[in-house]
C-alpha positions as CSV (number, residue, x, y, z in Angstrom):
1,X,-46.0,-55.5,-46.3
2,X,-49.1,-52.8,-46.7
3,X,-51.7,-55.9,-45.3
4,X,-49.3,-56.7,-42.7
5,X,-49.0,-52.9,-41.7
6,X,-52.9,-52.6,-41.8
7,X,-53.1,-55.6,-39.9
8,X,-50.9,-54.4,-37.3
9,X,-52.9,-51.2,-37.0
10,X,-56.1,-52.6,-36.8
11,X,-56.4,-52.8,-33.1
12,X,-55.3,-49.1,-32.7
13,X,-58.2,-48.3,-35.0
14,X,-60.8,-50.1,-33.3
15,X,-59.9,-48.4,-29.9
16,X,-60.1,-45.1,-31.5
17,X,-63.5,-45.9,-32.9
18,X,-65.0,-47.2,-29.5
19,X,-63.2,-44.0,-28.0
20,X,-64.8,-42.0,-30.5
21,X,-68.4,-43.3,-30.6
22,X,-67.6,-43.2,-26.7
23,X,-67.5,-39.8,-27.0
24,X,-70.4,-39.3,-29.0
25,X,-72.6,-40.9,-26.8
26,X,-71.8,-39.0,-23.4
27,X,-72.4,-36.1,-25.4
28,X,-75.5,-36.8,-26.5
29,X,-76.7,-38.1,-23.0
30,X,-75.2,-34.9,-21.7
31,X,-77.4,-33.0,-24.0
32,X,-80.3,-34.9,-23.3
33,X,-80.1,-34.4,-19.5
34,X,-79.0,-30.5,-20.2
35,X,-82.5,-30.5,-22.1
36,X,-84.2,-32.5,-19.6
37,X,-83.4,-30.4,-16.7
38,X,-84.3,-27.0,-18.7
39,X,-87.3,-28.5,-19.3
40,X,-88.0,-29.3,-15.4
41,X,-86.8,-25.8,-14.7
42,X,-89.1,-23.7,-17.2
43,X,-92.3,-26.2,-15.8
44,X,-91.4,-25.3,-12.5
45,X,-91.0,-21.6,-12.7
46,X,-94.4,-21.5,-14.6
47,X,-96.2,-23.7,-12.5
48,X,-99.2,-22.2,-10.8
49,X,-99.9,-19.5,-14.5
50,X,-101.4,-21.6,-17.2
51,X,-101.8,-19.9,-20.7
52,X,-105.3,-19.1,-21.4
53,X,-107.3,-20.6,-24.1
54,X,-107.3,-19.8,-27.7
55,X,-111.0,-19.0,-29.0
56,X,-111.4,-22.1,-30.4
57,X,-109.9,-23.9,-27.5
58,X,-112.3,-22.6,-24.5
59,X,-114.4,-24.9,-23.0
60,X,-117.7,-23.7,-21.0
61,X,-118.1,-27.4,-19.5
62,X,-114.8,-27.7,-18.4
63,X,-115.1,-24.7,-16.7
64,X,-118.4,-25.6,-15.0
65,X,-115.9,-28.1,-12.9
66,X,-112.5,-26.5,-12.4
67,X,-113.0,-22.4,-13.7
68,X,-109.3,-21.7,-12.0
69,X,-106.3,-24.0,-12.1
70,X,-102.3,-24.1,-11.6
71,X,-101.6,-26.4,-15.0
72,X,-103.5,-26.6,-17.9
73,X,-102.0,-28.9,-21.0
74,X,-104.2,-28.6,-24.8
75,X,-103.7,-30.1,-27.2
76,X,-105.3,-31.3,-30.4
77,X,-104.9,-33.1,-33.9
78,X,-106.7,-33.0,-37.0
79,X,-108.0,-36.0,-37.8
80,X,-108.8,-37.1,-41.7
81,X,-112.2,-39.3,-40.9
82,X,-115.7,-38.4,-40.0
83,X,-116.6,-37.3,-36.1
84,X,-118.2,-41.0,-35.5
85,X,-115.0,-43.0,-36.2
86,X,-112.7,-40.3,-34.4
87,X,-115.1,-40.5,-31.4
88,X,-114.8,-44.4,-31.0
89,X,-111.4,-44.1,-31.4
90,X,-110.5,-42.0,-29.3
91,X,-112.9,-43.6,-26.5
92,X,-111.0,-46.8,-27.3
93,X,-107.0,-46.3,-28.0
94,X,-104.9,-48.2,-26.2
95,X,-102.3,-46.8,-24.3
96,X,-100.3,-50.0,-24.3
97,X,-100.3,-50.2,-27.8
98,X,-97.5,-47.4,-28.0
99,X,-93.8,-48.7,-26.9
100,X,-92.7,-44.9,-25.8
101,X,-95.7,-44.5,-23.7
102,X,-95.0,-47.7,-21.5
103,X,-91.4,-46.6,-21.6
104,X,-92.8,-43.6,-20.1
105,X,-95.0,-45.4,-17.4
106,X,-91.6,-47.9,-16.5
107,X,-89.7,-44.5,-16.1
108,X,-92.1,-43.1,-13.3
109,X,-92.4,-46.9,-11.7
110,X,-88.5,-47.1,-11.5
111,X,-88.2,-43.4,-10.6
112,X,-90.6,-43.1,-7.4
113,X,-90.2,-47.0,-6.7
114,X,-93.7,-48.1,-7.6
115,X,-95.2,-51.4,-8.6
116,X,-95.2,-52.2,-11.8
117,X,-98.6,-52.3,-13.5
118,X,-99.8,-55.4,-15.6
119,X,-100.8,-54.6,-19.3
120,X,-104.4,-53.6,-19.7
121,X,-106.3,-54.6,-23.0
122,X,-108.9,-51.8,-22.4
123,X,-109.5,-48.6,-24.3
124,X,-108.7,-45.7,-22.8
125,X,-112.2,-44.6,-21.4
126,X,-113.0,-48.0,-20.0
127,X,-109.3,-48.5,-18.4
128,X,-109.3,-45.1,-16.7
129,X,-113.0,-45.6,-15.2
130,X,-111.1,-49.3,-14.0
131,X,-108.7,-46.9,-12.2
132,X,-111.1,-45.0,-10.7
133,X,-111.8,-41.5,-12.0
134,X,-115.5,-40.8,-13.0
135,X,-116.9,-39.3,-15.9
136,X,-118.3,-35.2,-14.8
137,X,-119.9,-35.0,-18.3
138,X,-120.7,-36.6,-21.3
139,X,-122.4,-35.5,-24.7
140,X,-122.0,-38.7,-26.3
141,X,-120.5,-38.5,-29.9
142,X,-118.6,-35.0,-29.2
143,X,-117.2,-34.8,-25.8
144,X,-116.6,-36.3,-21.9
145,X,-115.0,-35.3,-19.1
146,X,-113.0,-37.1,-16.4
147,X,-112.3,-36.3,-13.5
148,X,-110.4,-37.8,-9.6
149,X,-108.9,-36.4,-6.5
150,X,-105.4,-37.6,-6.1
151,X,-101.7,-37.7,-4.8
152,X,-99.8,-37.9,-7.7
153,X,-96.7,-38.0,-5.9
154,X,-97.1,-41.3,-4.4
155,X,-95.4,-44.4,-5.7
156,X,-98.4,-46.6,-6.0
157,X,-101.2,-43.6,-6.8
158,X,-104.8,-44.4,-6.6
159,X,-107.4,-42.5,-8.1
160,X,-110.2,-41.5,-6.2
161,X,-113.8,-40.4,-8.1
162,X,-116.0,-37.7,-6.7
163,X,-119.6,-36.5,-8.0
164,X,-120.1,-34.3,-10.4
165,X,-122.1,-32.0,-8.2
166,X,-119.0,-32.3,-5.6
167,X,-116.3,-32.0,-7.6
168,X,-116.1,-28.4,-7.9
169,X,-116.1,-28.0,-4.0
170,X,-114.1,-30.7,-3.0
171,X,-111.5,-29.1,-0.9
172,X,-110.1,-32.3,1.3
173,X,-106.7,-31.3,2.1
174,X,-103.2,-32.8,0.3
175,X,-105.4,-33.4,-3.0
176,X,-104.8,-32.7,-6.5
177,X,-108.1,-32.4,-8.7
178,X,-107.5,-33.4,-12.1
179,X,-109.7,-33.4,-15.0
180,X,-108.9,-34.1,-18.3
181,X,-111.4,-34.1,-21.9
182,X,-111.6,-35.7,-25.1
183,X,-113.7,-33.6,-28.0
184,X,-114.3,-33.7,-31.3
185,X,-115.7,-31.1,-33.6
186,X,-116.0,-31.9,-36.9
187,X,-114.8,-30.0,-40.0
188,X,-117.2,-31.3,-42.6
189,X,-118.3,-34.5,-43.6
190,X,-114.4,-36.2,-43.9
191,X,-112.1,-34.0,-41.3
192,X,-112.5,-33.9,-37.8
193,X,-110.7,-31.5,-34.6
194,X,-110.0,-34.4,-31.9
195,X,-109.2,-31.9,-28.6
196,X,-107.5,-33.0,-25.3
197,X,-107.3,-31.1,-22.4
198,X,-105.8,-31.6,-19.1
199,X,-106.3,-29.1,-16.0
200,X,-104.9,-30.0,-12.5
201,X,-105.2,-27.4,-8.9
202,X,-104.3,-28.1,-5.5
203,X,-106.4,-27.8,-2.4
204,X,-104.1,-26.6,0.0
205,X,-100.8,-25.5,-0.1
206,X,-98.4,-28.9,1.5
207,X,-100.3,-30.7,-2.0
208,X,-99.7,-27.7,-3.9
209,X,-95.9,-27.6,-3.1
210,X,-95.3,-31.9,-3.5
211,X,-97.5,-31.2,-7.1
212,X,-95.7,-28.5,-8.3
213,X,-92.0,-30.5,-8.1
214,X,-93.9,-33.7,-9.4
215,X,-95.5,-31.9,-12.1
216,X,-92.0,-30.4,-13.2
217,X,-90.1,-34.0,-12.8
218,X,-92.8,-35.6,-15.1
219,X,-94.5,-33.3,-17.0
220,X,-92.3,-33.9,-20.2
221,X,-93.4,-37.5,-20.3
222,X,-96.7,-36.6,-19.4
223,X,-97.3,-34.2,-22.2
224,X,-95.5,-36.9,-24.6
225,X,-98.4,-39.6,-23.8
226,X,-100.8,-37.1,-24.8
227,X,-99.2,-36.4,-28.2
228,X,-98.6,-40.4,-28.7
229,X,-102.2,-40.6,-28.1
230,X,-103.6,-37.9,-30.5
231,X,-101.1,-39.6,-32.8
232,X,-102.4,-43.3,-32.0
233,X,-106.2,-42.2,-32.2
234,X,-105.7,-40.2,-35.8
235,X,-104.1,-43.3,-37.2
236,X,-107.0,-45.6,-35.9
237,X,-109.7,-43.3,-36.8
238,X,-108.0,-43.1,-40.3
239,X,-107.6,-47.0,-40.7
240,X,-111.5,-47.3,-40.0
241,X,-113.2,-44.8,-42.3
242,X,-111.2,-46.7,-45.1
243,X,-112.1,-50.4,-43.8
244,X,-115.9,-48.7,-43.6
245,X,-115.7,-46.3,-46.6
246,X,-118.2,-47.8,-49.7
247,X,-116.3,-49.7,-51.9
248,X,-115.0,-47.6,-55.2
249,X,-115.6,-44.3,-52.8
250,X,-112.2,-41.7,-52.8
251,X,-111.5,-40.2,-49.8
């Protein structure tokens, strides 16, 4: 009689499970976009006043290029291997090696309607010079500097590379300038500091105003491929020193 009442029950149950896990799941997704869309909000509202740099953070170079600018993202990761190996690899990481960062790229392709882009074997120095930017600067084994005029609000957007002795003039209307950097500085003979940073301004005030609502739709996903890379390059960097370490050596 007890199975057959159990049995009997059964479907009751499994309709107030799949209500309750129902449940559970709209109010998560709810959170998520309640998150999502303070996060939009807050970038917004602080577009246009980037935080200054910590001491250790300032870079002269950088500022050689773009001194004044409406975002700047840092960011940086220490690294347990010697400058050399966290240079190549950060030169050489690949993007498309991370599953959230292409879920990030699909999200941007399916949210302005853009193409969407093949996979792309190169590192990430070589694939963004492919795309168009143009190295500014370069002091091989500790830092470069990329840099491109664009229109980052367009679906299918196309980087376009200017001189380094016309970058910091280059004032062609409904442009962004962006340059970004890669740096190490190494801690001693084992630990290295692997720096990005990111700095974006305007050149007139139409691209200023289609940025600035870009730049708060996209942002979080933007700042979440630059962690996933710092991430990606500390574990290649890591994995080399050890394959290259002398055999017997502790590190």
């Amino acid at each position: 009689m007890r199975f057959a009442t159990i049995i009997a029950e059964m479907p009751n149950r499994t309709l107030t499970g799949t209500r309750r896990a129902t449940r559970w799941v709209a109010m998560g997704l709810g959170a998520a976009a309640a998150t999502y869309g303070a996060v939009v909000a807050a970038a917004y509202f602080r577009y246009g006043r980037p935080a200054a740099p910590a001491r250790d953070e300032a870079d002269p170079l950088l500022d050689t290029f773009m001194p004044a600018c409406e975002v700047a993202e840092r960011h940086w990761i220490r690294v347990h291997a010697p400058a050399g190996a966290t240079w190549n690899a950060a030169r050489e990481v690949r993007l498309q090696d991370s599953s959230i960062v292409s879920v990030v790229f699909r999200a941007r392709e399916l949210a302005l309607g853009a193409n969407q882009s093949p996979p792309d074997p190169r590192g990430l120095l070589a694939q963004t010079l492919a795309l168009g930017w143009r190295v500014l600067h370069e002091d091989p084994g500790r830092e470069v500097i990329v840099g491109a005029v664009t229109r980052p609000w367009e679906p299918n957007v196309t980087f376009r590379g200017v001189s380094p002795a016309d970058f910091h003039s280059f004032a062609e209307p409904n442009y962004v300038k962006i340059v970004w950097t890669l740096r190490v500085e190494s801690v001693d003979s084992r630990d290295t500091i692997c720096r990005t940073e990111t700095r974006a301004v305007s050149t007139d005030g139409a691209a200023r105003a289609r940025f600035r609502w870009y730049w708060a739709r996209f942002s979080p996903g933007i700042i979440l491929i630059r962690w996933m890379l710092l991430r990606q390059l500390k574990a290649d960097a890591e994995r080399a020193a050890i394959v290259s370490a002398p055999r017997g050596s502790s590190r």
